[in-house]
N, C-alpha and C positions, 0 to 999 in steps of 0.2 A: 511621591507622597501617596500613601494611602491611606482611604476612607474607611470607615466605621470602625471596626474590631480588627480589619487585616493590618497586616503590621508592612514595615517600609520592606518593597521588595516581593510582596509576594505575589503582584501579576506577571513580573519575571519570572521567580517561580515555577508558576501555573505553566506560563508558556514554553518555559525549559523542558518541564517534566512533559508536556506535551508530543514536544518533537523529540524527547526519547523516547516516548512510544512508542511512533511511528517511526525511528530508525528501528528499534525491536521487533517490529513488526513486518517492516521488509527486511530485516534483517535473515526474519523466520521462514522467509519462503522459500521454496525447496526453489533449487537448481535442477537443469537439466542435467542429468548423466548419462552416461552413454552413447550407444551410437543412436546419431541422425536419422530417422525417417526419410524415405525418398517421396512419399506422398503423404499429405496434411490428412491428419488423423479426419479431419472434420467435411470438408471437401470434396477431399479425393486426388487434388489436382497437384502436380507435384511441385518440391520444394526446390527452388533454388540450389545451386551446388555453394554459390559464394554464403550462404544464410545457414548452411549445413555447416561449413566449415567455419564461421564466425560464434556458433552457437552449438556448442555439443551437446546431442540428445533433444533436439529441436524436433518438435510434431506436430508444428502449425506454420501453415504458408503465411507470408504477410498480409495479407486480406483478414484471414481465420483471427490474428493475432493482434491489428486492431482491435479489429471489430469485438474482440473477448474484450481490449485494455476500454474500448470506450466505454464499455456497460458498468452500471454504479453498482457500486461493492457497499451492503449495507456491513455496519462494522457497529461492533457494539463498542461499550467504554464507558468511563467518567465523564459526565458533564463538569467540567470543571467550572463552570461559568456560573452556576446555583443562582436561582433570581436573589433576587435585593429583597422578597418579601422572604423565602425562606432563611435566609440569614437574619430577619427579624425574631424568628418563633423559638 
């Protein structure tokens, strides 16, 4: 059920369109191509042989490649969530 002016179904919706986003969005990330680095572009320290041949075109040891995934990715977009007062005005 939905409230005010939205009609039945559109926080599904919302949340659909959402996570097609972000499947579009890693969709858009480039792939490694190519040949493998023996040392981590960032480092230095060299890469794995089994990490080389799991991943083509790899240029970051597993440390480097962490430690990039854990750092926050500002990301722009639609708020889809609009407060309750702008939906008043």
């Amino acid at each position: 059920m939905a409230g005010g002016w939205a009609r039945d179904g559109a926080v599904q919706d919302q949340i659909d369109a959402s996570i097609e986003d972000e499947l579009r969005r890693m969709q858009a990330r480039p792939v490694p191509r190519g040949e493998s680095l023996r040392q981590c572009v960032e480092c230095d320290e060299p890469i794995p042989e089994p990490r080389r041949q799991a991943i083509p075109g790899v240029k970051l040891c597993v440390e480097c490649q962490q430690a990039r995934d854990s750092r926050p990715v500002q990301r722009g977009g639609i708020n889809r969530r609009g407060s309750k007062d702008s939906q008043l005005k």
